[in-house]
C-alpha positions as a Markdown table, in Angstrom:
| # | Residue | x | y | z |
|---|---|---|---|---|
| 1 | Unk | 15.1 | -14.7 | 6.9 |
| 2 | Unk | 14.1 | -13.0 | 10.1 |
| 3 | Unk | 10.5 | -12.7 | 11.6 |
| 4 | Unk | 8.3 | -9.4 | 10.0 |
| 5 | Unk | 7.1 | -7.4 | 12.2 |
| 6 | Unk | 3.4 | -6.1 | 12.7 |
| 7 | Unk | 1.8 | -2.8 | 12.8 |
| 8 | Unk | -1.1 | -2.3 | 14.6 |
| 9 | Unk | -3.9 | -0.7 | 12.8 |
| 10 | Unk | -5.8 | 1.7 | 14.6 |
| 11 | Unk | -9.3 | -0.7 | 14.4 |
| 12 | Unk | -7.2 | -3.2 | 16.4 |
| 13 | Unk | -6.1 | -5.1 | 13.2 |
| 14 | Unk | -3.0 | -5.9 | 12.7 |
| 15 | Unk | -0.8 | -6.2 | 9.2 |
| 16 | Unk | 2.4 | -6.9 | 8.1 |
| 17 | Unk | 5.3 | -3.9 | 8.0 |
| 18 | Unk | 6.2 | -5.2 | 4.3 |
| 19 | Unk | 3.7 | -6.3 | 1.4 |
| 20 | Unk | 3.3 | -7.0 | -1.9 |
| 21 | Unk | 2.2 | -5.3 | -5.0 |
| 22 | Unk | 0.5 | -6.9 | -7.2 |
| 23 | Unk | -0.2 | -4.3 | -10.0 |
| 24 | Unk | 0.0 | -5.7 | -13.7 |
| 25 | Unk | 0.2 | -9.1 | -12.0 |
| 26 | Unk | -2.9 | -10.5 | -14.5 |
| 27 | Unk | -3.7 | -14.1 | -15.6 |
| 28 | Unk | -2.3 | -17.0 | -15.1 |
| 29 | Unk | 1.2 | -16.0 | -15.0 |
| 30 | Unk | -0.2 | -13.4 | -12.5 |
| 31 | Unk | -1.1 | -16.1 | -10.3 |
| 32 | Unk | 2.3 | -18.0 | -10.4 |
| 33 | Unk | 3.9 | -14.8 | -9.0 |
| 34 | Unk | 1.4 | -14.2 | -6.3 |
| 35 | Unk | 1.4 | -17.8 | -4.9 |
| 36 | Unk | 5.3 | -18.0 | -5.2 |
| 37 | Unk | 5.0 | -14.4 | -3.3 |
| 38 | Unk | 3.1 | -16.2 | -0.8 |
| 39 | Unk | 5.1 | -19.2 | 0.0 |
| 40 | Unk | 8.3 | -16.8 | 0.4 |
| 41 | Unk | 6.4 | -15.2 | 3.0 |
| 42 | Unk | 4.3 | -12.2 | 2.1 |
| 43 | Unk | 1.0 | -12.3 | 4.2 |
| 44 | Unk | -0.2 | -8.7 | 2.7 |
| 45 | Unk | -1.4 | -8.6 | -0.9 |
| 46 | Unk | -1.9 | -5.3 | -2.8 |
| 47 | Unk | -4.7 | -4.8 | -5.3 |
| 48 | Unk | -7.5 | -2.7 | -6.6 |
| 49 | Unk | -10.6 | -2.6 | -8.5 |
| 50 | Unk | -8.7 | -0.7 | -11.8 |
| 51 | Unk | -5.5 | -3.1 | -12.0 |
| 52 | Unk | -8.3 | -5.8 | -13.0 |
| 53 | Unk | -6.5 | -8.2 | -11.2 |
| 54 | Unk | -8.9 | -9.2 | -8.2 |
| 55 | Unk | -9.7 | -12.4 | -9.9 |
| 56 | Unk | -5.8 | -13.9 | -10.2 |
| 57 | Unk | -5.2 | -12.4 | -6.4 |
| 58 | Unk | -8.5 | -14.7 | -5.5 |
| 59 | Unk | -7.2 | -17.3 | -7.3 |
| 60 | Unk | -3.9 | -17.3 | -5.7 |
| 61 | Unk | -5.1 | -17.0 | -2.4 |
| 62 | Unk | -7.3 | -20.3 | -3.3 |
| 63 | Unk | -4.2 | -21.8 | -4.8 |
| 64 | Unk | -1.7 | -21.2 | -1.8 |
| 65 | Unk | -1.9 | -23.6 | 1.4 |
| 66 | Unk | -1.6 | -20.3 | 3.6 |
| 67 | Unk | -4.9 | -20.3 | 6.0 |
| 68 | Unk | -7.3 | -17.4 | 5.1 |
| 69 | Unk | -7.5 | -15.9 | 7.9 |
| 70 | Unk | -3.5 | -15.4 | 8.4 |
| 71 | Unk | -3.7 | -13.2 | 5.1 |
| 72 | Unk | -4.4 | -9.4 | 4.7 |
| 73 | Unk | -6.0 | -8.7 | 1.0 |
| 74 | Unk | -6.3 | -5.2 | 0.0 |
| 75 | Unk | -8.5 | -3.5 | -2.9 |
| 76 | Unk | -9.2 | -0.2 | -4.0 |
| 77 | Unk | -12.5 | 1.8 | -5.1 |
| 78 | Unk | -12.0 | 3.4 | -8.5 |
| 79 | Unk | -12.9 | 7.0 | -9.1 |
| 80 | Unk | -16.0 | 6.2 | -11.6 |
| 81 | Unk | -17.7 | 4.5 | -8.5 |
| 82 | Unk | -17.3 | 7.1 | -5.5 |
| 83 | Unk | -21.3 | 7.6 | -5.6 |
| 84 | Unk | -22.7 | 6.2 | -2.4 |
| 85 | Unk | -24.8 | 3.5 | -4.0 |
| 86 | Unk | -22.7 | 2.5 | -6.9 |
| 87 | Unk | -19.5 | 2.5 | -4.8 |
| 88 | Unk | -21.6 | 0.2 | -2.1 |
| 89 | Unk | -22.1 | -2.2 | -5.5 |
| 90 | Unk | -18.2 | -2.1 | -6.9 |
| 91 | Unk | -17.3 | -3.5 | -3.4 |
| 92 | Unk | -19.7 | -7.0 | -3.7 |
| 93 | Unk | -18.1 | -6.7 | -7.2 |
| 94 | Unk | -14.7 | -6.9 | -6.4 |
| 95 | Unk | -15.4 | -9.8 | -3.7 |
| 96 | Unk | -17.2 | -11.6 | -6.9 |
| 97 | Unk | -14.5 | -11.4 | -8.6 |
| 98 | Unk | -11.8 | -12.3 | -6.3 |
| 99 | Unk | -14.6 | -15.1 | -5.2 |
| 100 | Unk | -13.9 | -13.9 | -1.3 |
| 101 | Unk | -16.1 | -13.8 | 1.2 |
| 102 | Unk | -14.5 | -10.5 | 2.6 |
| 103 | Unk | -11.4 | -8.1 | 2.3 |
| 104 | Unk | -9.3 | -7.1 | 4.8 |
| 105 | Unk | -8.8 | -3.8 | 3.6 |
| 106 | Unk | -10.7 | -1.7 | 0.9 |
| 107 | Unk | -9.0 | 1.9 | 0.3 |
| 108 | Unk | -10.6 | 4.7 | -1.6 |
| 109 | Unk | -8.0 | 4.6 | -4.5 |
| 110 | Unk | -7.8 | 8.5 | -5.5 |
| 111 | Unk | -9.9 | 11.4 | -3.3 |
| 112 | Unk | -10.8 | 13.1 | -7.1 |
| 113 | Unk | -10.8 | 16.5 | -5.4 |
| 114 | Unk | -12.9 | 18.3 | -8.4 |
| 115 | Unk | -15.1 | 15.4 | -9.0 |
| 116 | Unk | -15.6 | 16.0 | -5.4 |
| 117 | Unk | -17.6 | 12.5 | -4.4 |
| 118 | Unk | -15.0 | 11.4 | -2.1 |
| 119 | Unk | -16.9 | 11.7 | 1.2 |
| 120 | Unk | -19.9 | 9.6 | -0.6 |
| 121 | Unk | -17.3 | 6.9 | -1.4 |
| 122 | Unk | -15.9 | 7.1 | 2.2 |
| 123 | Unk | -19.9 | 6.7 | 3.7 |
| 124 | Unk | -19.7 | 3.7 | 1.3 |
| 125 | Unk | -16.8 | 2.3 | 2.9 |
| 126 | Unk | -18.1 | 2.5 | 6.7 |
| 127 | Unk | -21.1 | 0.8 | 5.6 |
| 128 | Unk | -19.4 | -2.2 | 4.0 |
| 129 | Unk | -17.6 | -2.1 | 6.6 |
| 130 | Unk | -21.0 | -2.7 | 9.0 |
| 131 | Unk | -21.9 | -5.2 | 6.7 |
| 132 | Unk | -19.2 | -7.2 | 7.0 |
| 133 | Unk | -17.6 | -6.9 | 3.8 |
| 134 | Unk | -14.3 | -5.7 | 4.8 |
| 135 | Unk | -12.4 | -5.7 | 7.9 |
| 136 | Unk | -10.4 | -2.3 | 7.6 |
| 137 | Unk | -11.2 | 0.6 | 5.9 |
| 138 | Unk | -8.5 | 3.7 | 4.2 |
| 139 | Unk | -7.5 | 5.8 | 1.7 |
| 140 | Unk | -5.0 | 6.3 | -0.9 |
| 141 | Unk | -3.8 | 9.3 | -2.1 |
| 142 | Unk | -5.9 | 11.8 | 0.7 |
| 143 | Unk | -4.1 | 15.0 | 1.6 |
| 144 | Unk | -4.8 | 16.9 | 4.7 |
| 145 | Unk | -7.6 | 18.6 | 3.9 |
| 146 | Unk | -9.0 | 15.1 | 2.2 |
| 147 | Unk | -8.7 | 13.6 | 5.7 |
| 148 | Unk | -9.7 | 16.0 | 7.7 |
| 149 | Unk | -13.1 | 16.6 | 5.7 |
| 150 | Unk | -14.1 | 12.7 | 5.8 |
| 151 | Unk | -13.0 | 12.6 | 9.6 |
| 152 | Unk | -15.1 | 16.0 | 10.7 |
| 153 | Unk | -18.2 | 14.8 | 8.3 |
| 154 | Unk | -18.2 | 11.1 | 9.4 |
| 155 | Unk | -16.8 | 10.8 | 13.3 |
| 156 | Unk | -14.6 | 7.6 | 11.2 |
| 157 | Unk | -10.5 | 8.0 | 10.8 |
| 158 | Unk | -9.4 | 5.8 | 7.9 |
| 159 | Unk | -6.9 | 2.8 | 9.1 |
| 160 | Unk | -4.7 | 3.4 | 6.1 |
| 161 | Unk | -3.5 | 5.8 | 3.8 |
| 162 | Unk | -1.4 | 4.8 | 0.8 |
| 163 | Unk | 0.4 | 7.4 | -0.7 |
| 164 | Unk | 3.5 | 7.3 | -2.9 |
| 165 | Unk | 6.8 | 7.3 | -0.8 |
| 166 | Unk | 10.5 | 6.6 | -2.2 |
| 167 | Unk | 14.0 | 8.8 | -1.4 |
| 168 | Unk | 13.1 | 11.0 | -3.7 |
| 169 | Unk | 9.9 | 11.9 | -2.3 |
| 170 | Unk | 9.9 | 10.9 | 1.5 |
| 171 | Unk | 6.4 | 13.3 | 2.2 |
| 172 | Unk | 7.2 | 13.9 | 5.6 |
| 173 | Unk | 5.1 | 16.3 | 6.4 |
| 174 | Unk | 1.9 | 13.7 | 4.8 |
| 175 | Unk | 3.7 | 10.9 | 6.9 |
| 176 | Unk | 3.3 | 13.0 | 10.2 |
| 177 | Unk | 0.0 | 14.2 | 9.9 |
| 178 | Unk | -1.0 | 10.6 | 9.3 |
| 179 | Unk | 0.7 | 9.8 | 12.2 |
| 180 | Unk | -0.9 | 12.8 | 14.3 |
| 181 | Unk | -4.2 | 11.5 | 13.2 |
| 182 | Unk | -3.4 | 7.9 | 14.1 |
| 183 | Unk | -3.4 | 6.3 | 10.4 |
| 184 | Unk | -0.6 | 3.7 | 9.3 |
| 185 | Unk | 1.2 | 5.3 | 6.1 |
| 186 | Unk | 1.8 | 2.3 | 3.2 |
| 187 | Unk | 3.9 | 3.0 | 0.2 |
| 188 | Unk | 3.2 | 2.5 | -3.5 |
| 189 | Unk | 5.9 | 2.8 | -5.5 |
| 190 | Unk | 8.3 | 2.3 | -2.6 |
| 191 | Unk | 11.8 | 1.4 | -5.1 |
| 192 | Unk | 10.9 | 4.6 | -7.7 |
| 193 | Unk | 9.3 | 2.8 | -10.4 |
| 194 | Unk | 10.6 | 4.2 | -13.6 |
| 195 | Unk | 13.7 | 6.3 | -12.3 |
| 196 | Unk | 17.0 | 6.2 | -11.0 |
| 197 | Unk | 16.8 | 5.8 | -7.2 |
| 198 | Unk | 18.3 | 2.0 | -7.6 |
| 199 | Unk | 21.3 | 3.6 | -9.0 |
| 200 | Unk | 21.8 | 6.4 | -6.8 |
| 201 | Unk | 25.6 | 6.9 | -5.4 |
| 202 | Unk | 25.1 | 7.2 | -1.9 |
| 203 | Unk | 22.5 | 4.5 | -1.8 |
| 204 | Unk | 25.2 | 2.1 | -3.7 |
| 205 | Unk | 27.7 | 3.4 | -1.4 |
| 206 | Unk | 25.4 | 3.3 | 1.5 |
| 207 | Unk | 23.8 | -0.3 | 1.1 |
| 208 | Unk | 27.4 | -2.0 | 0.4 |
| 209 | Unk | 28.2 | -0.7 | 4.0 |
| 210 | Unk | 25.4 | -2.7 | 5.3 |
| 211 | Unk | 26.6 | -5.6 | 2.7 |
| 212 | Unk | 22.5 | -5.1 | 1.3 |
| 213 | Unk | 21.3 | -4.5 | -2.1 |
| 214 | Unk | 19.7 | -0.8 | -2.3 |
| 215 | Unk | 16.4 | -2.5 | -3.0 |
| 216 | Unk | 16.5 | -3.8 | 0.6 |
| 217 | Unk | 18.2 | -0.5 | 1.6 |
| 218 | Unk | 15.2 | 1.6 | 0.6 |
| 219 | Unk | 12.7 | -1.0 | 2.3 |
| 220 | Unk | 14.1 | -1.2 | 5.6 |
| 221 | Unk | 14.3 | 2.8 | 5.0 |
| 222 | Unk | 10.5 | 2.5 | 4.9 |
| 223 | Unk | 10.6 | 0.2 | 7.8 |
| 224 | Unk | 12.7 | 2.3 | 9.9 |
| 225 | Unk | 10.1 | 5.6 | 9.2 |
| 226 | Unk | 7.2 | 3.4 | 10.5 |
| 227 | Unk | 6.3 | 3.2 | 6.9 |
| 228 | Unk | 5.0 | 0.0 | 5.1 |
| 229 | Unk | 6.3 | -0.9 | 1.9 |
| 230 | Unk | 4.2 | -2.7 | -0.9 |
| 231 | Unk | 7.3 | -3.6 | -3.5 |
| 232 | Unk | 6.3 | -5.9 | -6.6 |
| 233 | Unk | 9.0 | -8.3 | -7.8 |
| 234 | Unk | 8.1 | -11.6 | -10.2 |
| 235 | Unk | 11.3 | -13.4 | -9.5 |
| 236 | Unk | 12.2 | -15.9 | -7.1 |
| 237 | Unk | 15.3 | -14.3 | -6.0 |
| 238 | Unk | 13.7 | -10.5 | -5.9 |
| 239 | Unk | 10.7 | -11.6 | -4.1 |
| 240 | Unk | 12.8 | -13.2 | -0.8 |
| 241 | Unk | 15.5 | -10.3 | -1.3 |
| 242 | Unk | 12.9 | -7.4 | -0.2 |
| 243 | Unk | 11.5 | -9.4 | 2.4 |
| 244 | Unk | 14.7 | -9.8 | 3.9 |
| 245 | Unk | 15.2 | -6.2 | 5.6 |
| 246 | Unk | 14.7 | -7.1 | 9.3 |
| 247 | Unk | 17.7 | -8.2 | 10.0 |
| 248 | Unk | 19.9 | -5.1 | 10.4 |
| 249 | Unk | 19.5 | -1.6 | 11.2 |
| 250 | Unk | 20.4 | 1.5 | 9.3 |
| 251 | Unk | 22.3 | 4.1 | 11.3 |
| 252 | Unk | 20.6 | 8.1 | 12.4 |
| 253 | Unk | 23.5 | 9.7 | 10.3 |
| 254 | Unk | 22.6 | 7.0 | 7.2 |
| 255 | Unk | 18.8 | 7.7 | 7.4 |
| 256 | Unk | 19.2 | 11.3 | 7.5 |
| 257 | Unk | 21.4 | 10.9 | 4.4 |
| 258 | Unk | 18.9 | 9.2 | 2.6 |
| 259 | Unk | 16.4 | 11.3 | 4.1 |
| 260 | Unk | 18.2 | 14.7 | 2.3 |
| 261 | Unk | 17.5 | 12.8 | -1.0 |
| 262 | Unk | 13.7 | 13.7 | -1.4 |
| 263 | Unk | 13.0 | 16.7 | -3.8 |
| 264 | Unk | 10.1 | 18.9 | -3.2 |
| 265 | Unk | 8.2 | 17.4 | -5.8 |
| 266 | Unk | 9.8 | 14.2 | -6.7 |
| 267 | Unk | 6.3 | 12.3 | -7.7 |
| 268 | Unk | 7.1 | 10.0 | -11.0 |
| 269 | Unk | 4.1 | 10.7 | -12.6 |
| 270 | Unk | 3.2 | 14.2 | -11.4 |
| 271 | Unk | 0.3 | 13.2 | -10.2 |
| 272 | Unk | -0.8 | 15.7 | -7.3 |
| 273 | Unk | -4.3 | 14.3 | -5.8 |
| 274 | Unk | -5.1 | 17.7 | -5.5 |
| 275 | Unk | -5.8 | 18.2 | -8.8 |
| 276 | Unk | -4.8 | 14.4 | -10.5 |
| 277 | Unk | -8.3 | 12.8 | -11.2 |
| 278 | Unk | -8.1 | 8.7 | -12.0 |
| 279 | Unk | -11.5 | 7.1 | -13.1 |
């Protein structure tokens, strides 16, 4: 398995260009699958507040023999919490349950447009981040207008924003104002949970060119677009299988095929952030 590359946050961080997703990864069994994620090689752990998982990711990160320090651990502020002072509190909550001293990255999980708090939760987020809580600070879910509102009122650019990205719904036009504004773009959702992309024609014809899966086609997909992936697998086999994309290339013509597969609104859920609310 080749060597995963890094992207360089702009705080001067670095993480991974592949991670792991940990959602509905809970107990004990949820802690089997994020140790044997670590020890094939993920270094970037996705979690947040609402999957009410913290605890097993803390446990697994106990659990591995991977130093602390060579791990990136991600979680998320739920909407309920966006006012300053309670948000400020859900943040030493989530390191109490994950029993860490600090996170590498805490996102604002949804902007929750009409609740309209967002900018509170993202004053929240600078001050942790002051305190020493966590190390990089982001979004998930912003839009434009989300971003540029937090930017003008605060002088702070998130690191991150994670926003749902698969073939059939590339957001280009989210991915280059990201970019434009100097913010690394992660994917949720970055196989099409729940539809069809895996069995697409022209990503089955496509990845048997490159003698690939079209799991590891989409990935390196991502990778390619400058985009970092957080796919969740629980078996052995998947796990090592979607690290496993840095070792060929996909062709201009290929990715612009692949590319032409996004729909204008091909979100699984329908869940526009701005209008979709998640407490």
């Amino acid at each position: 398995m080749s060597t995963i590359s890094q992207i360089q946050l702009n705080d001067g961080t670095n993480i991974p260009a592949i991670g792991f997703g940990t959602y509905k990864l809970n107990g004990r069994d949820g802690v089997k699958s994020i140790v044997k994620a670590i020890h094939n090689g993920y270094r970037l752990l996705d979690s947040a507040f609402n999957y009410e998982n913290e605890g097993a990711v803390g446990e697994a990160v106990r659990q591995c023999d991977i130093p602390r320090d060579q791990l990136r651990i991600t979680s998320k502020l739920p909407g309920r919490h966006h006012q300053y002072d309670q948000a400020l509190v859900t943040i030493e909550e989530s390191l109490y349950r994950a029993q860490l001293d600090y996170y590498d990255i805490y996102l604002i999980h949804w902007p929750n447009p009409i609740t309209g708090k967002y900018l509170d939760a993202w004053k929240a987020l600078i001050e942790a981040k002051k305190r020493g809580m966590v190390r990089s600070i982001g979004v998930s879910n912003f839009l434009p207008e989300h971003l540029d509102h937090i930017i003008k009122e605060t002088g702070v650019t998130p690191s991150i924003n994670q926003i749902e990205l698969h073939p059939y719904f590339s957001q280009e036009k989210q991915h280059a104002y990201n970019k434009k504004l100097g913010i690394a773009t992660e994917a949720w959702s970055p196989l099409g949970r729940a539809n069809d992309v895996l069995t697409h024609p022209l990503l089955k014809e496509t990845a048997q060119k490159y003698h690939k899966s079209v799991g590891q086609l989409i990935l390196r997909w991502h990778v390619q677009l400058g985009v970092v992936p957080i796919p969740k697998a629980t078996s052995d086999e998947r796990q090592k299988e979607n690290l496993d994309v840095f070792s060929f290339k996909i062709a201009d013509d290929d990715m612009q095929k692949i590319n032409g597969l996004s729909k204008f609104d091909g979100r699984l859920k329908g869940q526009d952030p701005s209008k979709y609310e998640e407490f």
